[in-house]
Structures are given as structure tokens and as C-alpha cells.
Backbone as CSV, one residue per row, in Angstrom:
resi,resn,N_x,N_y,N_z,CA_x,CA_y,CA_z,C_x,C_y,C_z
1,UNK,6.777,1.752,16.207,5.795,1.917,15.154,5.855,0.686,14.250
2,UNK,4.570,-0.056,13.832,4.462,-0.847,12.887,3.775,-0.785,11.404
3,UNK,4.526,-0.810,10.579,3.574,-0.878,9.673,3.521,-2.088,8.866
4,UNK,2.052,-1.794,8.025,1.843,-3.192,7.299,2.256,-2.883,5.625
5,UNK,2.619,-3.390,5.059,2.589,-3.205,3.274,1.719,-4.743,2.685
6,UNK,0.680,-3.993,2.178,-0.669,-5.148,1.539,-0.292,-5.152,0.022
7,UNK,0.165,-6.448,-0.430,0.308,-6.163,-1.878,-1.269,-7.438,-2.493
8,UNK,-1.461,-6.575,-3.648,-3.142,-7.372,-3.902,-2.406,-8.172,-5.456
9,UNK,-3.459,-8.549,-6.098,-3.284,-9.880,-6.929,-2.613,-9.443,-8.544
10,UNK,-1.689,-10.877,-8.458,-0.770,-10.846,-9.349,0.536,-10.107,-9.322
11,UNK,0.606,-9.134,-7.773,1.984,-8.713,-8.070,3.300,-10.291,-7.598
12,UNK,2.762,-10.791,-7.522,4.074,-11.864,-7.274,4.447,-12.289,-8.702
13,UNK,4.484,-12.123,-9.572,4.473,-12.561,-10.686,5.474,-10.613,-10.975
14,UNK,5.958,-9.544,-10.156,6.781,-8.875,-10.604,7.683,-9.355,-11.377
15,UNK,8.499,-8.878,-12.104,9.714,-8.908,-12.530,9.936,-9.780,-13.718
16,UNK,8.386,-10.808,-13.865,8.343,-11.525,-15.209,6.771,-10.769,-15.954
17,UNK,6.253,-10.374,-15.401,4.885,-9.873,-15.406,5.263,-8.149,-16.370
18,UNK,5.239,-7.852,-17.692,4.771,-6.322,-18.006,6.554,-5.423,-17.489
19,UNK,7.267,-6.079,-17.400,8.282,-5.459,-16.782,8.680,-3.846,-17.327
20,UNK,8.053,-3.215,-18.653,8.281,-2.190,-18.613,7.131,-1.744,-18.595
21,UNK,6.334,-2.129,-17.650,5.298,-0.975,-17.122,5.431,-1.594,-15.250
22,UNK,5.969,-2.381,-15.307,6.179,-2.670,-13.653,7.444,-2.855,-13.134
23,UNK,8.205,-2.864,-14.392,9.642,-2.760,-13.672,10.252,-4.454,-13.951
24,UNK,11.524,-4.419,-13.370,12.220,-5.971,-13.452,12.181,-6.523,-11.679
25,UNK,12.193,-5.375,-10.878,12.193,-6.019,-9.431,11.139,-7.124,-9.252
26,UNK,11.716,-8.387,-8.198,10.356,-9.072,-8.005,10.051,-8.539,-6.796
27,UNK,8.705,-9.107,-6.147,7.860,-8.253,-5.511,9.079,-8.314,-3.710
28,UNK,9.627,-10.003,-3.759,10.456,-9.734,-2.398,11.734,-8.996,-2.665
29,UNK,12.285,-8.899,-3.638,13.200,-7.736,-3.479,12.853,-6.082,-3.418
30,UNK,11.409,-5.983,-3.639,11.483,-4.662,-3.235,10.825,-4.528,-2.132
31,UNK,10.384,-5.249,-1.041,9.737,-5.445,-0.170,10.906,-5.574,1.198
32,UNK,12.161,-6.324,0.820,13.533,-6.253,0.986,13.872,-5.084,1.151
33,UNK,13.333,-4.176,0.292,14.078,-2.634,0.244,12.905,-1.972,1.087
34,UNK,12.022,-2.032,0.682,11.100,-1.053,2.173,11.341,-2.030,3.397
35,UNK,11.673,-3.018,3.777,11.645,-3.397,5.640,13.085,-2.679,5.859
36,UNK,13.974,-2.723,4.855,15.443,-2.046,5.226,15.254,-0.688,5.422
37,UNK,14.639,-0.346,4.274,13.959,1.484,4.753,12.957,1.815,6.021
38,UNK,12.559,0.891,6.132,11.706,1.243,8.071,12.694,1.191,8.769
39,UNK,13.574,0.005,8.573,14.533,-0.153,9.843,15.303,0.853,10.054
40,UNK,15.668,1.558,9.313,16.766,2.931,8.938,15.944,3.741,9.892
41,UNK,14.665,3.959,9.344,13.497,4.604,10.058,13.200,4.221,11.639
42,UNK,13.170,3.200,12.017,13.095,2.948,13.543,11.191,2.160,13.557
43,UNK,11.556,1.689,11.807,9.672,1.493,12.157,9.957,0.197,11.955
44,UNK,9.015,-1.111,12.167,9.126,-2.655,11.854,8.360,-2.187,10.797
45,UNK,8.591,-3.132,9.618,7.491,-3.320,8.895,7.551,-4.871,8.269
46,UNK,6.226,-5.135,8.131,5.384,-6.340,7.794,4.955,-6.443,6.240
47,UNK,5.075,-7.269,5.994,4.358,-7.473,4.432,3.478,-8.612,3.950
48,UNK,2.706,-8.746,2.815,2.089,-9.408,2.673,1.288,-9.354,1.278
49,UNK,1.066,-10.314,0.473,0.657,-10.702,-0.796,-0.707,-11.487,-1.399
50,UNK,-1.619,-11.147,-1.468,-3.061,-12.212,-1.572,-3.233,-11.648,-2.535
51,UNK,-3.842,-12.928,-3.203,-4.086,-12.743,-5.013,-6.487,-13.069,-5.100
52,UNK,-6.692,-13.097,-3.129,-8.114,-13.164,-2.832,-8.497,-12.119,-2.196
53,UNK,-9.573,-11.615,-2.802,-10.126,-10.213,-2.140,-10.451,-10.700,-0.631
54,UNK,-10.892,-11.660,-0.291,-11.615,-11.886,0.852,-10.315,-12.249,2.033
55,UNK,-9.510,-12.852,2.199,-8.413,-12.958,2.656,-7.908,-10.925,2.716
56,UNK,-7.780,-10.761,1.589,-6.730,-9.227,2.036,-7.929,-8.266,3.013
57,UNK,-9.072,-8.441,2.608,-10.196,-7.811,3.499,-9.876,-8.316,5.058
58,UNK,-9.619,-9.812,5.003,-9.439,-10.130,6.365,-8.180,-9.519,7.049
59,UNK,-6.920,-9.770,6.370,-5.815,-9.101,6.798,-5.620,-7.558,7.218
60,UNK,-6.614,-6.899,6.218,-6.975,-5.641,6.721,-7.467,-5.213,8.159
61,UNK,-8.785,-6.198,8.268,-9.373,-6.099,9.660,-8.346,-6.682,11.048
62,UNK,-7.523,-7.181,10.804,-6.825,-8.052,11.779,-5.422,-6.904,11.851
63,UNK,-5.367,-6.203,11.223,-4.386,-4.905,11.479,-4.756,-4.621,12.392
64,UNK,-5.682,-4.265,12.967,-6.387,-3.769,13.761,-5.829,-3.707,15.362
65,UNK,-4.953,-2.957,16.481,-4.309,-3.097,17.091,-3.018,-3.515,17.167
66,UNK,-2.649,-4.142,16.172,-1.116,-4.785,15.222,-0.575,-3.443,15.130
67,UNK,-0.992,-2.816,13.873,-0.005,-2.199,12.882,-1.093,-0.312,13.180
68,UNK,0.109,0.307,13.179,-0.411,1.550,13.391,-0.900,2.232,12.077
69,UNK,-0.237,1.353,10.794,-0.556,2.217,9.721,-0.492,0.896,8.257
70,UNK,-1.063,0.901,7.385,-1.274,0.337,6.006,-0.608,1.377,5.276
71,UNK,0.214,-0.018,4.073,0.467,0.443,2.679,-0.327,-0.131,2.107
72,UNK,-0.693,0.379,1.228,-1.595,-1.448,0.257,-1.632,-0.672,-1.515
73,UNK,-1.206,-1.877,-2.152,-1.193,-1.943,-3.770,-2.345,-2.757,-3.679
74,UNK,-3.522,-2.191,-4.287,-4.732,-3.417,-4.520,-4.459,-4.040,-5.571
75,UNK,-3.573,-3.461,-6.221,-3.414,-4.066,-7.411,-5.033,-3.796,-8.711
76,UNK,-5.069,-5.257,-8.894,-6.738,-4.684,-10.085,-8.229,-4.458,-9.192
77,UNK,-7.659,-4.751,-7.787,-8.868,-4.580,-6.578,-9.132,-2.972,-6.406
78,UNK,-8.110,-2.367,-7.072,-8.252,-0.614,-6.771,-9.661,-0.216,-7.455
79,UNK,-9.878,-0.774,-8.692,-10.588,-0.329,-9.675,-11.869,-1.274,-9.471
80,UNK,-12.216,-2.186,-8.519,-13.409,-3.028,-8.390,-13.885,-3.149,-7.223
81,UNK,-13.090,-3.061,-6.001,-12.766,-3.937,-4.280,-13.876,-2.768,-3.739
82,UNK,-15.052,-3.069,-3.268,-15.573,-2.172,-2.370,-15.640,-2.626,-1.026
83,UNK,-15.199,-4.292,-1.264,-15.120,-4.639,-0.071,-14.020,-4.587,0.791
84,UNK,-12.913,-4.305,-0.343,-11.410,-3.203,0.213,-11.764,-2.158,0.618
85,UNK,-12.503,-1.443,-0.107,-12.811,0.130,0.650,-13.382,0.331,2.221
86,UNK,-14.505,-1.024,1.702,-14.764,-0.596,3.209,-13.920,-1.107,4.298
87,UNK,-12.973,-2.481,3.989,-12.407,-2.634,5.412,-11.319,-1.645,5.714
88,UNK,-10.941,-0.919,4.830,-9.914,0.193,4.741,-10.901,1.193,5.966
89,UNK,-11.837,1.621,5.373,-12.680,2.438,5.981,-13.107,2.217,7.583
90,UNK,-13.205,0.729,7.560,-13.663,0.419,8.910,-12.757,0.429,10.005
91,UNK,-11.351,-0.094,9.742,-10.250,-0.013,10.634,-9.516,1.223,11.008
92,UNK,-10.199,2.063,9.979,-9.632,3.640,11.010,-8.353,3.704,11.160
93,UNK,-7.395,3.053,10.296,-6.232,3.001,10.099,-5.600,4.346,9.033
94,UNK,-4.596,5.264,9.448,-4.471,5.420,8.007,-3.838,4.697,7.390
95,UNK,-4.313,4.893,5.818,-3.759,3.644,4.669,-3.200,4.780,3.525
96,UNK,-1.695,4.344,3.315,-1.691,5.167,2.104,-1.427,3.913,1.265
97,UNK,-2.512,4.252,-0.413,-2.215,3.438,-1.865,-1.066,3.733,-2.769
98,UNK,-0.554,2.985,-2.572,0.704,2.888,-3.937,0.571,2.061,-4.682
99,UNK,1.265,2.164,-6.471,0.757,1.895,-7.697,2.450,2.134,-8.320
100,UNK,2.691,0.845,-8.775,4.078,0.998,-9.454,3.879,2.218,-10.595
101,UNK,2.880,1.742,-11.254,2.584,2.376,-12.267,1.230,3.636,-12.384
102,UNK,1.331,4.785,-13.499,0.959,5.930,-13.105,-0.379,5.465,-13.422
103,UNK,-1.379,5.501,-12.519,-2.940,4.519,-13.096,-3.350,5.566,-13.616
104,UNK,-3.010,6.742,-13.464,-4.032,8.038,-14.693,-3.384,8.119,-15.797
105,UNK,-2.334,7.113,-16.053,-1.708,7.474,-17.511,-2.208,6.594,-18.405
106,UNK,-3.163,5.489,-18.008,-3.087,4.153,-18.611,-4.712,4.180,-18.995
107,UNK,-5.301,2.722,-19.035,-6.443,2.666,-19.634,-7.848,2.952,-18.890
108,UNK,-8.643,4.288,-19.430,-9.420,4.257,-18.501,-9.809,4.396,-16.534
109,UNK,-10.094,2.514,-17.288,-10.802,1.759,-16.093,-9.659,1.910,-15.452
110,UNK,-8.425,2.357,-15.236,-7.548,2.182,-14.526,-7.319,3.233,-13.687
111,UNK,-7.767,4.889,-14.154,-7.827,5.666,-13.504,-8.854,5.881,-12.277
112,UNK,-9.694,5.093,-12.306,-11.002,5.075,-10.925,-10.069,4.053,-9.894
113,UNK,-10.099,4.911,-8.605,-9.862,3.985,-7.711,-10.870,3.874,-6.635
114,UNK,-11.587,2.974,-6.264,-12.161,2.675,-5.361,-12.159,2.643,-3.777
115,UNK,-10.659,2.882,-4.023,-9.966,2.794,-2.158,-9.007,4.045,-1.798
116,UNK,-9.166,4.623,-3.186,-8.409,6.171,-3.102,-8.624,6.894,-1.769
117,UNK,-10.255,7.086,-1.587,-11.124,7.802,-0.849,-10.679,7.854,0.496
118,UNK,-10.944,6.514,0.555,-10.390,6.083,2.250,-9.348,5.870,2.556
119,UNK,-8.236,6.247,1.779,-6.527,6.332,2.067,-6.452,8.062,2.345
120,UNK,-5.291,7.904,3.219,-4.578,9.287,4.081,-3.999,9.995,2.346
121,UNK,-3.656,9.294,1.528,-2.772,9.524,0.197,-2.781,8.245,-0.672
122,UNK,-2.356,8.537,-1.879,-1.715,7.370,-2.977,-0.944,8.493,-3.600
123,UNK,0.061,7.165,-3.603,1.467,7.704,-4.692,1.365,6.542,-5.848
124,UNK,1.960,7.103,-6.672,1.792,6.095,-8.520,2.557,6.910,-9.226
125,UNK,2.880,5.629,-10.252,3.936,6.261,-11.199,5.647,6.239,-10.532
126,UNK,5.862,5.997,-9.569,7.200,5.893,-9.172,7.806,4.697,-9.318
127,UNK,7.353,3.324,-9.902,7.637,2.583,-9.710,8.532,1.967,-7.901
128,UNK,9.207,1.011,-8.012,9.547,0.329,-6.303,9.871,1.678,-5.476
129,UNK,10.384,2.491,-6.042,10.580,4.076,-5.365,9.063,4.302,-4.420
130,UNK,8.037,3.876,-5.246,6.504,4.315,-4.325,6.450,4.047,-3.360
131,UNK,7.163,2.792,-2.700,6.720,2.039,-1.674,7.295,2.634,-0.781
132,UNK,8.863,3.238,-0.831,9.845,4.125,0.132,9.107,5.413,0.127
133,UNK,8.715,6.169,-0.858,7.652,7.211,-0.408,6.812,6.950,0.250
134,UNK,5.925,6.223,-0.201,4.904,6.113,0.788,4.905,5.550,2.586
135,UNK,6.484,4.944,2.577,6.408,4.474,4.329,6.820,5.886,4.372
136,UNK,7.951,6.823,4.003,8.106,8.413,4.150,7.090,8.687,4.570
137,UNK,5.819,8.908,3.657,4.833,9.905,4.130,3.813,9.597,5.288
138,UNK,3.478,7.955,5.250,2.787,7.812,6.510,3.737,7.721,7.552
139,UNK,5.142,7.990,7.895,5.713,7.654,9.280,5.620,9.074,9.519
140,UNK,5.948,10.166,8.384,5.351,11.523,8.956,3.843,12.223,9.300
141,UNK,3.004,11.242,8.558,1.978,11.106,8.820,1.377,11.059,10.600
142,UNK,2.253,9.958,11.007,1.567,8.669,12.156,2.714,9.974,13.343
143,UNK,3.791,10.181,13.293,4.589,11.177,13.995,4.220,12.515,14.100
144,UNK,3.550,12.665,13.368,2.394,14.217,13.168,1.168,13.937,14.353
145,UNK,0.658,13.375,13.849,-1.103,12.603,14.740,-0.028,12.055,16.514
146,UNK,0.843,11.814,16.150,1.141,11.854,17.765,1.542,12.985,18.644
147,UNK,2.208,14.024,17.764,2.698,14.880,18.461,1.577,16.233,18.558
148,UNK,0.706,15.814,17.749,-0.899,16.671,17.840,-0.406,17.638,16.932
149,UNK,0.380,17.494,15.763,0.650,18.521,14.854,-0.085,18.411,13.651
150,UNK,-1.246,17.177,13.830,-1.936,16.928,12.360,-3.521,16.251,12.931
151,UNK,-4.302,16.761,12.411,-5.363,15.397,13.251,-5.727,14.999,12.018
152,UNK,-5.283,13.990,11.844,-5.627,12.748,10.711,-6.502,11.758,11.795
């Protein structure tokens, strides 16, 4: 099993960036901690960082036969990206969204997500913890849909 983790714009700038609403981790040490948590798991996982909608749209589509399943933080693309939604939508992948931070606790515009829709799930509010939930829930996810115990 492969999965991908899509991180969208400005999280490379973790750990100096808002740190008590995003934490002190930078983005490769917790990225460090989910490929160690697949491996535990028996899954590869892949990662990746674009601060351009059009690039992560592409990376999306190019999953495509790669990776059995998406993580993706759109980051401020959650609340604008329709052109995230749809390549989410088009690759028939499931995608679950994770969000260091709780986006319904914060401003607004922050609670609309745009790519919610077309994800299997989003987790938020857990801070680097989200990212280990969320490979959790899609490897039970993707192990469900194989064994015909879920039709996602």
C-alpha cells in the first residue's frame, strides 16, 4: 500500500510560522513521524509540499495509479482551491483532509472547506497527531474496500 501526504502553502515555514496555533514541529519532522508510522504499518508513504495551486493539482492527478490513497493539508487552498476539489474529485482516490489546527474554531472564512466534500474524512484540531490519525483511518479505510467490508 502507498500513500501520498500533500502538504499545501506555507506549511514549510512550520515551527517558525504561528507556533501556538501550529505547533513548534517543522513540517519534515513531522512528516518523519508519519513515514515511520506507515512503516510500523506495512504502508510506504510519500510526501510532498507546494506553496502553487497548479503544481499540487498536478501532483494530485499523477497519484493516479502511484498511490492508493491521499492525505492532503490544503492549507489556505481548503477555503478557495476548486481546482483542488476537483482534481481530488477526479482521481477517485480516497483523500482524507487534515488541519493542524481546529478550522471551526477560528475565523469564519476558515470554517468552509472546499475539498471537505470530496475527501473519505478530515481530521483538525489535533495538531502533528492529525497526520498519524489520518494514515490510521485511511489504511482502515483502503483494508476495508479490499476485503469488501466497506464500499468506499
Amino acid at each position: 500500500m502507498r500513500i501520498l501526504v500533500m502538504n499545501g502553502p506555507n506549511l514549510q515555514l512550520l515551527g517558525v510560522r504561528e507556533p501556538g496555533v501550529y505547533g513548534a514541529q517543522t513540517l519534515a519532522a513531522i512528516m518523519d513521524g508519519v513515514v515511520a508510522h506507515g512503516k510500523a504499518a506495512g504502508v510506504a508513504v510519500e510526501w510532498a509540499q507546494g506553496n502553487i495551486e497548479g503544481e499540487l493539482v498536478s501532483r494530485i492527478g499523477a497519484a493516479l495509479g502511484k498511490f492508493d490513497g491521499i492525505i492532503i493539508n490544503p492549507g489556505a487552498y481548503t477555503h478557495t482551491s476548486v481546482a483542488l476539489r476537483d482534481a481530488i474529485q477526479g482521481v477517485a482516490l480516497p483523500v482524507v483532509e487534515v488541519h493542524l489546527s481546529n478550522i471551526h474554531a477560528r475565523e469564519n472564512f476558515r470554517a468552509t472547506s472546499l475539498t471537505a466534500a470530496v475527501c473519505v474524512g478530515q481530521i483538525c484540531g489535533f495538531g502533528a497527531l492529525g497526520y498519524n490519525l489520518a494514515l490510521d483511518a485511511l489504511i482502515a479505510r483502503l483494508r476495508a474496500v479490499k476485503t469488501g467490508k466497506d464500499r468506499a
